[in-house]
Predicted model as a PDB file, atoms N, CA, C, CB and O in Angstrom, pLDDT in the B-factor column:
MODEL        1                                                                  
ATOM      1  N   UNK A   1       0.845  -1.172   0.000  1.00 95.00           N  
ATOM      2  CA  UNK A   1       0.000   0.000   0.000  1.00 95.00           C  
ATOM      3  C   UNK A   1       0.895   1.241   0.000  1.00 95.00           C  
ATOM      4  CB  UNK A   1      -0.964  -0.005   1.223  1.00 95.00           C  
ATOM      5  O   UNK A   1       2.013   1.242   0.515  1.00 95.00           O  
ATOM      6  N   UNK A   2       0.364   2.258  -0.582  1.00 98.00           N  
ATOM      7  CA  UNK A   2       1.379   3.434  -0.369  1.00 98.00           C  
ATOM      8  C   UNK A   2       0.142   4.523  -0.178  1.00 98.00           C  
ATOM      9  CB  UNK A   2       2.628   3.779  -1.845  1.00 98.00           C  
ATOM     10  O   UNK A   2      -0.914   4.508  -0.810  1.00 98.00           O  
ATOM     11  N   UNK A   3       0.466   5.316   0.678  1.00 98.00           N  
ATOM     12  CA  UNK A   3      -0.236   6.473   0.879  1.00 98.00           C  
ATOM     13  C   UNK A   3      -0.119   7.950   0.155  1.00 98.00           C  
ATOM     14  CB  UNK A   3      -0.037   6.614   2.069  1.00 98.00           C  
ATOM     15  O   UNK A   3       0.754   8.780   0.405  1.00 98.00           O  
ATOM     16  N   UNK A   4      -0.885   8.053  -0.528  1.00 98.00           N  
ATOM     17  CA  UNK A   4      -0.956   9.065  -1.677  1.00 98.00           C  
ATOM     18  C   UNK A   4      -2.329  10.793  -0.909  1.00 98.00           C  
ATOM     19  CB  UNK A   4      -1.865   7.753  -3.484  1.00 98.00           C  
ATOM     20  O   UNK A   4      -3.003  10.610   0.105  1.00 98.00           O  
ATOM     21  N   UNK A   5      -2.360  11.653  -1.400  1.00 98.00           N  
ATOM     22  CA  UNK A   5      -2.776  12.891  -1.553  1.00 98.00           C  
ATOM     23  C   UNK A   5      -3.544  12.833  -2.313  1.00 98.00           C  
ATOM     24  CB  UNK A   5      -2.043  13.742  -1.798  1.00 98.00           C  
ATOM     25  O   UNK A   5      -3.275  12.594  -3.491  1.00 98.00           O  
ATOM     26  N   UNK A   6      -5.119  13.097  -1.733  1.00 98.00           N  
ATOM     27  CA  UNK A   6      -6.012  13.645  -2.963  1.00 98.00           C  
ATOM     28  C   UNK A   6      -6.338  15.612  -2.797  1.00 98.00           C  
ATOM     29  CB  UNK A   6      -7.808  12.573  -2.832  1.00 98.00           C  
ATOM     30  O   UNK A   6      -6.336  16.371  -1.827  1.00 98.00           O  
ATOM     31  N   UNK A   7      -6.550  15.783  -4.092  1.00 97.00           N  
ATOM     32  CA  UNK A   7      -6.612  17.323  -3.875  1.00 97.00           C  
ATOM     33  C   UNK A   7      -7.220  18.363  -2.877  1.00 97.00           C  
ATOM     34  CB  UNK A   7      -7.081  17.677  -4.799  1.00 97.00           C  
ATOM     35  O   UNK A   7      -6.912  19.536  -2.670  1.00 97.00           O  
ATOM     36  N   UNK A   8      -8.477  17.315  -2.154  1.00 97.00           N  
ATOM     37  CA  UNK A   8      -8.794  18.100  -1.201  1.00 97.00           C  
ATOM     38  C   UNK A   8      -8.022  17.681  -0.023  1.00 97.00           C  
ATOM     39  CB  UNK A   8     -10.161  18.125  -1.021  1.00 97.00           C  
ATOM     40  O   UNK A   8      -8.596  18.173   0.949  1.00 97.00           O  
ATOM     41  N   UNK A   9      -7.053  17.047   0.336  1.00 98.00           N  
ATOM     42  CA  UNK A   9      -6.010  17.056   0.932  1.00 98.00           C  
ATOM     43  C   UNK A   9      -6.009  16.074   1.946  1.00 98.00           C  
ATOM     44  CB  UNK A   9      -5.765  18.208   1.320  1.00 98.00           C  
ATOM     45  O   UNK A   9      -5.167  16.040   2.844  1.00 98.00           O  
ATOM     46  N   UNK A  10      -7.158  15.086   1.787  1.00 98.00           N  
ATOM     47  CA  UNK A  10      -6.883  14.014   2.086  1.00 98.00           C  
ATOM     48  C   UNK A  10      -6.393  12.779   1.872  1.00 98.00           C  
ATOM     49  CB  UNK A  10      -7.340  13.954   2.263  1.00 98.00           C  
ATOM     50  O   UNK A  10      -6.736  12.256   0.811  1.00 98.00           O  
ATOM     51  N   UNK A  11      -5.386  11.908   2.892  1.00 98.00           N  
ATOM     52  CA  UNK A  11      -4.723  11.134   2.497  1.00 98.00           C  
ATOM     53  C   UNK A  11      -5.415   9.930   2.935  1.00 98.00           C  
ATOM     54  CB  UNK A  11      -3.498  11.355   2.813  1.00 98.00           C  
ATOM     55  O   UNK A  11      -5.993   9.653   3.986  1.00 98.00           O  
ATOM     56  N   UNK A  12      -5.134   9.059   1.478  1.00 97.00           N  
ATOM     57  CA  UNK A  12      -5.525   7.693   1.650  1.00 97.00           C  
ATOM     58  C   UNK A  12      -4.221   6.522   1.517  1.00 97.00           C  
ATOM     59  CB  UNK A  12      -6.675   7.450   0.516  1.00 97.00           C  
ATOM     60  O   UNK A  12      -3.001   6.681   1.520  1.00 97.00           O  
ATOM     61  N   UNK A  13      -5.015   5.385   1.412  1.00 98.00           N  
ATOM     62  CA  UNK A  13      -3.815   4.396   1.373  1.00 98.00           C  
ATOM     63  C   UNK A  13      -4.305   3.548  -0.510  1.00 98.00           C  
ATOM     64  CB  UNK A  13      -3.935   2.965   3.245  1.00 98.00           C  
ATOM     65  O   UNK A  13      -5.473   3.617  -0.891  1.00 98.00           O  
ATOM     66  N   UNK A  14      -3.565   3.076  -1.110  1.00 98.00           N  
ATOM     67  CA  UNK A  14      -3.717   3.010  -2.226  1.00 98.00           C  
ATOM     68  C   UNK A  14      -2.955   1.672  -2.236  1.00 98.00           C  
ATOM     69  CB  UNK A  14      -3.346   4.193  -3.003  1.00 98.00           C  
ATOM     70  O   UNK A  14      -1.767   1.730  -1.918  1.00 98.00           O  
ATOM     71  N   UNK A  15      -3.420   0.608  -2.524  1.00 97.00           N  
ATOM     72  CA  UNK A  15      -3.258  -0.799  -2.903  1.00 97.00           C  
ATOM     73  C   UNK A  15      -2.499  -0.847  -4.406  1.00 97.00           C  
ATOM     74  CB  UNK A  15      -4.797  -1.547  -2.924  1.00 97.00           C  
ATOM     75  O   UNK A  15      -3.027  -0.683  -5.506  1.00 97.00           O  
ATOM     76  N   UNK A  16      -1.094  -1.126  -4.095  1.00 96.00           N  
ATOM     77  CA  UNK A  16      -0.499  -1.205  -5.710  1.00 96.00           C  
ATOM     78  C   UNK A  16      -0.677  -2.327  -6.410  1.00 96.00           C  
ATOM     79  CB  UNK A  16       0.959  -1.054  -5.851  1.00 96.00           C  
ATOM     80  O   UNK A  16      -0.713  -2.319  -7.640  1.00 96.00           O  
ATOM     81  N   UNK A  17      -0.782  -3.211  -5.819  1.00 95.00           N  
ATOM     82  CA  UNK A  17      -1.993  -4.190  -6.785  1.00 95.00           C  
ATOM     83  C   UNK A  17      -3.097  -3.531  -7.994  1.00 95.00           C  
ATOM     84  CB  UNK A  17      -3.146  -4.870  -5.585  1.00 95.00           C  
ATOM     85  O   UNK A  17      -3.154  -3.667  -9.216  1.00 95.00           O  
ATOM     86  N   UNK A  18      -3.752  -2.917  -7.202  1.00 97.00           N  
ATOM     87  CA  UNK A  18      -5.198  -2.628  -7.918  1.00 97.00           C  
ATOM     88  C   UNK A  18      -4.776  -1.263  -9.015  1.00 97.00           C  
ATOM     89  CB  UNK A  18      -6.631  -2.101  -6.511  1.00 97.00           C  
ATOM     90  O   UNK A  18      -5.650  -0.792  -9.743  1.00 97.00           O  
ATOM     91  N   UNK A  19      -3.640  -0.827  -9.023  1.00 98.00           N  
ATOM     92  CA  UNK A  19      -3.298   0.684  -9.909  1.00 98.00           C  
ATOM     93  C   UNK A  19      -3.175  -0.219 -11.380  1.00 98.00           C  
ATOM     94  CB  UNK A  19      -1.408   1.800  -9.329  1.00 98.00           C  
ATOM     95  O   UNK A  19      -2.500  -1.189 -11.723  1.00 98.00           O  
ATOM     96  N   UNK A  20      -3.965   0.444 -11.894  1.00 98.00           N  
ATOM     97  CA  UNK A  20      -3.539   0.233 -13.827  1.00 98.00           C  
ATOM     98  C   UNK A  20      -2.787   0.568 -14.554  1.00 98.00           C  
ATOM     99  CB  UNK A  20      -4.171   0.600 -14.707  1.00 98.00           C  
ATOM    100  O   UNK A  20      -2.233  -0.097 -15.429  1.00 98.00           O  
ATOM    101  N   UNK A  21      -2.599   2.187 -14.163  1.00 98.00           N  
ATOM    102  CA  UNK A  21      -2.546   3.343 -14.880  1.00 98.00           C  
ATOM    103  C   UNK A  21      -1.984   4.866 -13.993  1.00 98.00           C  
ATOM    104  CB  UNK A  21      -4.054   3.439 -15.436  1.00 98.00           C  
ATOM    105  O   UNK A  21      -2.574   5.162 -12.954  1.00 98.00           O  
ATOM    106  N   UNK A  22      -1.116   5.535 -14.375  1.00 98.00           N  
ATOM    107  CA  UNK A  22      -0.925   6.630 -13.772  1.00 98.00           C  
ATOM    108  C   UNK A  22      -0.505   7.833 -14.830  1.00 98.00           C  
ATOM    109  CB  UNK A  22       0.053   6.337 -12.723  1.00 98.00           C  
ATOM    110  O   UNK A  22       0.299   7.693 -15.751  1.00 98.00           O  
ATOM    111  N   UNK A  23      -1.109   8.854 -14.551  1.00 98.00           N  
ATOM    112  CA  UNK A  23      -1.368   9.860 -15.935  1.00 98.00           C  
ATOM    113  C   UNK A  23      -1.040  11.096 -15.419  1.00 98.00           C  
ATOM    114  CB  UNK A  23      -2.992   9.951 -16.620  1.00 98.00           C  
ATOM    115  O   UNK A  23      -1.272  11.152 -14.211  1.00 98.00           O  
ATOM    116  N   UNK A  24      -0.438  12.432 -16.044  1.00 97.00           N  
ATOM    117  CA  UNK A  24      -0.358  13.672 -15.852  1.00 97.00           C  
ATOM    118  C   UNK A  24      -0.966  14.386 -16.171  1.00 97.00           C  
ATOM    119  CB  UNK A  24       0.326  14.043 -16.043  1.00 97.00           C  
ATOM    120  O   UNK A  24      -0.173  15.239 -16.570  1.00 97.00           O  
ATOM    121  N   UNK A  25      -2.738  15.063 -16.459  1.00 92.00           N  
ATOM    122  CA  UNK A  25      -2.863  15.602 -17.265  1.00 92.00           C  
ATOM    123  C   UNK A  25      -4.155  16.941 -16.709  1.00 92.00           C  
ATOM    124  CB  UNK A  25      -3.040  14.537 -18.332  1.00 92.00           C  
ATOM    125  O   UNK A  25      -5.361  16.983 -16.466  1.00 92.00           O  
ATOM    126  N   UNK A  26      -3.008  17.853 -16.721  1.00 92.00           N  
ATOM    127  CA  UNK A  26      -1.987  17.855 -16.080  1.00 92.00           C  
ATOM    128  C   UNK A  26      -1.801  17.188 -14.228  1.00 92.00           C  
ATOM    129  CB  UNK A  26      -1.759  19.250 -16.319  1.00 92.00           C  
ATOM    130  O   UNK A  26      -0.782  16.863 -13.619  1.00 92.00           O  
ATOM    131  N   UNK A  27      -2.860  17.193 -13.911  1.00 96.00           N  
ATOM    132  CA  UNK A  27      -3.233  16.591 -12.612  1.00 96.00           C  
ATOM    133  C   UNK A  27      -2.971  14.914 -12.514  1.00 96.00           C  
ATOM    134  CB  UNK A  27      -4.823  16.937 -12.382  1.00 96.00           C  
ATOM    135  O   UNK A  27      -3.318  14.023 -13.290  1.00 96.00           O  
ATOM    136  N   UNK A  28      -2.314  14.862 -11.406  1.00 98.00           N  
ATOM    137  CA  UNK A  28      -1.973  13.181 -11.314  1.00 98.00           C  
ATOM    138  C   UNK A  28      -2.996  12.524 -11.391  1.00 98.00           C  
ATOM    139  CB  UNK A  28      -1.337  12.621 -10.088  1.00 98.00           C  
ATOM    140  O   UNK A  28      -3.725  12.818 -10.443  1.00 98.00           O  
ATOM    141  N   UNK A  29      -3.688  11.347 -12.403  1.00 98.00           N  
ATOM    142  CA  UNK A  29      -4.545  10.438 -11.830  1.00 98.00           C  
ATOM    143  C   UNK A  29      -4.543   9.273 -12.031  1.00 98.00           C  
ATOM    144  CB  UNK A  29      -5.528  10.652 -11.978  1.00 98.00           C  
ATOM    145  O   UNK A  29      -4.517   8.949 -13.218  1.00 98.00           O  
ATOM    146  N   UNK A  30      -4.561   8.529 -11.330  1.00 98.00           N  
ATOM    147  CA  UNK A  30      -4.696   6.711 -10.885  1.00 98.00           C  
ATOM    148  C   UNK A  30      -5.814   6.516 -11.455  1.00 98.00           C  
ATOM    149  CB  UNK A  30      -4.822   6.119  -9.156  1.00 98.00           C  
ATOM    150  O   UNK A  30      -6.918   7.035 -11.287  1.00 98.00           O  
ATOM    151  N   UNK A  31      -5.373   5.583 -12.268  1.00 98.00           N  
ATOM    152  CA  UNK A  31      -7.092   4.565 -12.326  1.00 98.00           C  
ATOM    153  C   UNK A  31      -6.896   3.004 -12.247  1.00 98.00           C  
ATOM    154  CB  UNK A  31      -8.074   4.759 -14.081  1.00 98.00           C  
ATOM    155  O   UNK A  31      -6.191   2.361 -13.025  1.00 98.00           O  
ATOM    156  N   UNK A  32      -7.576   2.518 -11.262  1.00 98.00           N  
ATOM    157  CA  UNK A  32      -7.617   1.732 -10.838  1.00 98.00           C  
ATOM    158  C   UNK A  32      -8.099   0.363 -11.890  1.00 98.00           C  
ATOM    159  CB  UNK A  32      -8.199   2.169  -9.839  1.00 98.00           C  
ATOM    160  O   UNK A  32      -8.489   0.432 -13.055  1.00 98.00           O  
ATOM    161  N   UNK A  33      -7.946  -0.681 -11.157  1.00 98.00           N  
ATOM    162  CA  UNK A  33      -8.195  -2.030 -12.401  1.00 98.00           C  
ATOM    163  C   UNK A  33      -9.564  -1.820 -12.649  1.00 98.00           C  
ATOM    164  CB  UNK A  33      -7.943  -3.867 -11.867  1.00 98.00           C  
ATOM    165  O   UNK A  33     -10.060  -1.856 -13.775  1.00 98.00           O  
ATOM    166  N   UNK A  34     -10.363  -1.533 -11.294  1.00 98.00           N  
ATOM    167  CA  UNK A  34     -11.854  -1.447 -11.419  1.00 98.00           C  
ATOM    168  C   UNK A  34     -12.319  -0.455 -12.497  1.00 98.00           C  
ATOM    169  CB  UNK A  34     -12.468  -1.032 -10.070  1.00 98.00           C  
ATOM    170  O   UNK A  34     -13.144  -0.744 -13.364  1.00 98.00           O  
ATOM    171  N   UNK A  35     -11.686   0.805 -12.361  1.00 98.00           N  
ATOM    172  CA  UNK A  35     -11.766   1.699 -13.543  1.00 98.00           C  
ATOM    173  C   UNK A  35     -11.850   2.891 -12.635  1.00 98.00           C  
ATOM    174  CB  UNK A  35     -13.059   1.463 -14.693  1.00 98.00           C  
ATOM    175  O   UNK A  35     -11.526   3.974 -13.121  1.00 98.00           O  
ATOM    176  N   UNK A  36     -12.277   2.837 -11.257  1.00 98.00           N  
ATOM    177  CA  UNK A  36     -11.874   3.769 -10.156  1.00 98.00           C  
ATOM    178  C   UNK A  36     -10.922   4.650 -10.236  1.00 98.00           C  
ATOM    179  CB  UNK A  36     -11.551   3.192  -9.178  1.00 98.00           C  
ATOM    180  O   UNK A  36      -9.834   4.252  -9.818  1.00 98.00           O  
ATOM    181  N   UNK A  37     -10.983   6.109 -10.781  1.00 98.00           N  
ATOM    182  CA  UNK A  37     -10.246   7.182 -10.575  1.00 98.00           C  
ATOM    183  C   UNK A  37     -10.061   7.877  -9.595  1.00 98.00           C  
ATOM    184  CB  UNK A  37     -10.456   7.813 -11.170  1.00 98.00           C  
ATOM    185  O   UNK A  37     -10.869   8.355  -8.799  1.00 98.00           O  
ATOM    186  N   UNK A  38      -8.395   7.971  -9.678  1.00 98.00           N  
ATOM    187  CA  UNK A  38      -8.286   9.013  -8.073  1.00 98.00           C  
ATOM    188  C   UNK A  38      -7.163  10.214  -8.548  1.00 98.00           C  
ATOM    189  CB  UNK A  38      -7.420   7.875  -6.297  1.00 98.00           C  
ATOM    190  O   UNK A  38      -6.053  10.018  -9.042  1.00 98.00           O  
ATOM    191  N   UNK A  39      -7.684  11.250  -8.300  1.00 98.00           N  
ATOM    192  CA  UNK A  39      -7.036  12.806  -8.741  1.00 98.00           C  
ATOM    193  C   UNK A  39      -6.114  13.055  -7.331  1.00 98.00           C  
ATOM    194  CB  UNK A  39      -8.508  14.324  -9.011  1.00 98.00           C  
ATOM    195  O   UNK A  39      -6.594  13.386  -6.247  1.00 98.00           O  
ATOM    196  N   UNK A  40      -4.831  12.841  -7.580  1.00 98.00           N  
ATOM    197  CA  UNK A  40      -4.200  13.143  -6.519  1.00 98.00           C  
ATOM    198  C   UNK A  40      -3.319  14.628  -6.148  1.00 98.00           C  
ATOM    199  CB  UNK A  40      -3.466  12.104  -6.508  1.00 98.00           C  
ATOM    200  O   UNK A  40      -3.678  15.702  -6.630  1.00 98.00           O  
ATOM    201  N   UNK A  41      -2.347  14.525  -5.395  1.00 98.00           N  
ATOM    202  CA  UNK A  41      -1.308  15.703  -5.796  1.00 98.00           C  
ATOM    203  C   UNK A  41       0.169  15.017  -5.450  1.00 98.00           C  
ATOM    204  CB  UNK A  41      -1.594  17.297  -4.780  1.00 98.00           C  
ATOM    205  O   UNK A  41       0.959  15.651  -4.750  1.00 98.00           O  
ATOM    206  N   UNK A  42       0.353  14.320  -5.723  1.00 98.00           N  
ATOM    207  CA  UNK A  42       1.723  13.287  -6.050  1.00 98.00           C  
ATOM    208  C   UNK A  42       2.133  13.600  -7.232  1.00 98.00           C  
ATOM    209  CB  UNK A  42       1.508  11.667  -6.094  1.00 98.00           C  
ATOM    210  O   UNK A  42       1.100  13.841  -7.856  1.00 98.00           O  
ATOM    211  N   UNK A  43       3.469  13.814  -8.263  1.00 98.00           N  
ATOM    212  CA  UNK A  43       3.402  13.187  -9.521  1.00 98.00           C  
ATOM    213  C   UNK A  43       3.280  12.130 -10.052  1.00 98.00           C  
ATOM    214  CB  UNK A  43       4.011  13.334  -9.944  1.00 98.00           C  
ATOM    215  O   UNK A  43       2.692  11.258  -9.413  1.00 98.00           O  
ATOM    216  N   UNK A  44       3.671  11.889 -11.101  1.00 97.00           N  
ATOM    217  CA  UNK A  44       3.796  10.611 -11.688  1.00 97.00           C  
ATOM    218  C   UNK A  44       5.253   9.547 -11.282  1.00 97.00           C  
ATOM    219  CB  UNK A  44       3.745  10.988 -13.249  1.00 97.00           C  
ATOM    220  O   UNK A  44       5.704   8.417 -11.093  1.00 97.00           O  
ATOM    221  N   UNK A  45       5.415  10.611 -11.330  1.00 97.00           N  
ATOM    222  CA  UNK A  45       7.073  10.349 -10.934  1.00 97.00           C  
ATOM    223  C   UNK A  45       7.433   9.672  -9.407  1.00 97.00           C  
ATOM    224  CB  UNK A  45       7.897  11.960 -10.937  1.00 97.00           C  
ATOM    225  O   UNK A  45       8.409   8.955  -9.189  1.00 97.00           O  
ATOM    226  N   UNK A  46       6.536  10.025  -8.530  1.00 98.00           N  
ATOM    227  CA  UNK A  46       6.577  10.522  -7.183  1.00 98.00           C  
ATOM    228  C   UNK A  46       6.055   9.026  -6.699  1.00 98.00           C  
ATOM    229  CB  UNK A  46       5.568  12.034  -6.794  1.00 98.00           C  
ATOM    230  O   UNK A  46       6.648   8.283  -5.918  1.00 98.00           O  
ATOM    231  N   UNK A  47       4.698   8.756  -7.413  1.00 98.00           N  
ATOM    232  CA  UNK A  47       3.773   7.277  -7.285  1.00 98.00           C  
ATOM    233  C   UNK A  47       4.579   6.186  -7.818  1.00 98.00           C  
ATOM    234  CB  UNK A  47       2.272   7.254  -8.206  1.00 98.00           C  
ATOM    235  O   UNK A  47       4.434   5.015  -7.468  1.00 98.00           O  
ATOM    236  N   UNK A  48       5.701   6.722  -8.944  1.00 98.00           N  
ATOM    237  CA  UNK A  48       6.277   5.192  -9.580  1.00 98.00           C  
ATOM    238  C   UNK A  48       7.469   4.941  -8.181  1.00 98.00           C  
ATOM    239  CB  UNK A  48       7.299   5.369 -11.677  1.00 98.00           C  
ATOM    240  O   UNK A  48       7.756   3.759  -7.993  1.00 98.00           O  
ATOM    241  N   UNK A  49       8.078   5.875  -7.326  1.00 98.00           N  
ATOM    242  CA  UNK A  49       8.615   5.834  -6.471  1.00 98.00           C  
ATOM    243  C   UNK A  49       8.275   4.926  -5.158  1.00 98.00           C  
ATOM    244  CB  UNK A  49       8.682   6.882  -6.403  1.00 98.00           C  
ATOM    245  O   UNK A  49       8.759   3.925  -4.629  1.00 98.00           O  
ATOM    246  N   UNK A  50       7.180   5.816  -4.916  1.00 98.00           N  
ATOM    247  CA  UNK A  50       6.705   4.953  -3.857  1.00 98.00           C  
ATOM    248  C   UNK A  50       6.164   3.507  -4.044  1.00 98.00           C  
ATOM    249  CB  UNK A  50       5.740   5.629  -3.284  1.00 98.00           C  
ATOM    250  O   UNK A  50       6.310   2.721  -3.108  1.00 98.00           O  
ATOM    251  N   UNK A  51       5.534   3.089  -5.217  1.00 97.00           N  
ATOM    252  CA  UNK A  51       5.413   1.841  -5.503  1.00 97.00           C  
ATOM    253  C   UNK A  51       6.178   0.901  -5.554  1.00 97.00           C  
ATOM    254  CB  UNK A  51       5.050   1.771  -6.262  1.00 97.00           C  
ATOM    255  O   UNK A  51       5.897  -0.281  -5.358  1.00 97.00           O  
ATOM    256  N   UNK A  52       7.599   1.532  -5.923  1.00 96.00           N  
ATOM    257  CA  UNK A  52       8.945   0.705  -6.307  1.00 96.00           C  
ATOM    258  C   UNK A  52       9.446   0.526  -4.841  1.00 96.00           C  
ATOM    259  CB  UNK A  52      10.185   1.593  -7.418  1.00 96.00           C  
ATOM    260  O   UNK A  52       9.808  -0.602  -4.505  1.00 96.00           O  
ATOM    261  N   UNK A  53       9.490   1.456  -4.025  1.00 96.00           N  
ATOM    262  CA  UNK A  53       9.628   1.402  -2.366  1.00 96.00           C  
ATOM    263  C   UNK A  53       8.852   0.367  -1.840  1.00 96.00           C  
ATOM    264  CB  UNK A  53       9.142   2.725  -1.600  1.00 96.00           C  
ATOM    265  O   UNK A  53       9.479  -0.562  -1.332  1.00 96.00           O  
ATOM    266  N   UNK A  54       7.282   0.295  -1.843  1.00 95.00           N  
ATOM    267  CA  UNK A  54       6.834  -0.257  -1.228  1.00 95.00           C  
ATOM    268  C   UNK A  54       6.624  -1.907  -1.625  1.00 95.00           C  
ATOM    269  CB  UNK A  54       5.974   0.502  -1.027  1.00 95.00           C  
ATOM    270  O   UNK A  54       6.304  -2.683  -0.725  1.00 95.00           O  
ATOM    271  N   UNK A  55       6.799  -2.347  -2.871  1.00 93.00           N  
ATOM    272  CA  UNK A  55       7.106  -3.917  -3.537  1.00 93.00           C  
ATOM    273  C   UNK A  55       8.288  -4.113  -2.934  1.00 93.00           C  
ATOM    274  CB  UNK A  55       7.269  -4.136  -5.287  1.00 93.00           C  
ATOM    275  O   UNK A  55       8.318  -5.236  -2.431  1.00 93.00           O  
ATOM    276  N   UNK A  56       9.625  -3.282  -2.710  1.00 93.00           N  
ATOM    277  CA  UNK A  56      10.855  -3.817  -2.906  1.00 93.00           C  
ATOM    278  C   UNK A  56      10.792  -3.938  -0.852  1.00 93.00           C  
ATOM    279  CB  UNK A  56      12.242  -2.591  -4.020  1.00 93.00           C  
ATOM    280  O   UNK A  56      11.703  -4.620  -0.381  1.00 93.00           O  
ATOM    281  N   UNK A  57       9.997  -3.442  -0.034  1.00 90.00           N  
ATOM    282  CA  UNK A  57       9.823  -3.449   1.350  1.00 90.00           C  
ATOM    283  C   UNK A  57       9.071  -4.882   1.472  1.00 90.00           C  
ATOM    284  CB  UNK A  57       8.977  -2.084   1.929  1.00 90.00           C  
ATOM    285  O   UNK A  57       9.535  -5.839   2.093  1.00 90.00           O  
ATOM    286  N   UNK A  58       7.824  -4.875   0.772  1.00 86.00           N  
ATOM    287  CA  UNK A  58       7.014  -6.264   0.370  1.00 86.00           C  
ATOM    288  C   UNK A  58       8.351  -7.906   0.445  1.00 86.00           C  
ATOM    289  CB  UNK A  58       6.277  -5.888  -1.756  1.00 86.00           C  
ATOM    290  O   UNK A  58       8.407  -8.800   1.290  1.00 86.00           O  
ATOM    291  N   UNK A  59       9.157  -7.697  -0.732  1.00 84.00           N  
ATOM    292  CA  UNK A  59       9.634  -8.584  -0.971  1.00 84.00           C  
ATOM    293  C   UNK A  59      11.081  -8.844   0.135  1.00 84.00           C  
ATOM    294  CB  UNK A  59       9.730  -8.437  -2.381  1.00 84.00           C  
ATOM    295  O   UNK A  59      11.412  -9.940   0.589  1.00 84.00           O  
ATOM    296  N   UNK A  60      11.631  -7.808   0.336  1.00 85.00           N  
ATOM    297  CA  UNK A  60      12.595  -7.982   1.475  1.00 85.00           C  
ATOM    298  C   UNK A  60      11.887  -8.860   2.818  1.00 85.00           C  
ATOM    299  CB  UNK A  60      13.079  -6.381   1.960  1.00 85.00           C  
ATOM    300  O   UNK A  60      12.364  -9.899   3.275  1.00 85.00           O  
ATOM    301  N   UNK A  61      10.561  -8.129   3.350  1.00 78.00           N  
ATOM    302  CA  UNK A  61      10.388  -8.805   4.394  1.00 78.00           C  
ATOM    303  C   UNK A  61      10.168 -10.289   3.996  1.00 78.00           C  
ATOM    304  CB  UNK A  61       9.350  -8.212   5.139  1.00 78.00           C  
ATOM    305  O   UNK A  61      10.590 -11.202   4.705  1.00 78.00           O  
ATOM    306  N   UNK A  62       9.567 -10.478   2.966  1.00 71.00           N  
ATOM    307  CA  UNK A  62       9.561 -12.305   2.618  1.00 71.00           C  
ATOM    308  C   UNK A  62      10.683 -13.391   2.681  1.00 71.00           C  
ATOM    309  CB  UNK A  62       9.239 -12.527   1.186  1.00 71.00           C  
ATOM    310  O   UNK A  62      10.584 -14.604   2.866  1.00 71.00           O  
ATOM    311  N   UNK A  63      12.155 -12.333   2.404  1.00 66.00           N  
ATOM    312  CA  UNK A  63      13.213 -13.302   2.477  1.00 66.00           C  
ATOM    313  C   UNK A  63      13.388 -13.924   3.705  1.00 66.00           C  
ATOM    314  CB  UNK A  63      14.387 -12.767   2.140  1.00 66.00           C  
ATOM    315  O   UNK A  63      14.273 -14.767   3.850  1.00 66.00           O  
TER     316      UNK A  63                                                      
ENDMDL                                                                          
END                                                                             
């Protein structure tokens, strides 16, 4: 899970499983497998980060 910013400035937790898609335009938005859109204030850049953080935390604790 990684915890992301939506514009009215609440933070949620966001299942990187379920992300499809992440877009700039210009506003960050996730859309989910379901088709569930979420308008954040992260970049794009920012979400491929934390995702890559939070799999590579995922898989360490498994060893």
């Amino acid at each position: 899970m990684i915890e992301v910013t939506k514009i009215n400035g609440v933070k949620l937790l966001v299942n990187t499983s379920l992300i499809e898609t992440v877009e700039e335009t210009p506003d960050t938005v996730i859309t989910l497998t379901d088709g569930k859109k979420i308008i954040i204030k992260e970049s794009r850049h920012e979400v491929q980060h934390l995702v890559k953080s939070a799999r590579q935390q995922y898989f360490q604790q498994r060893i």
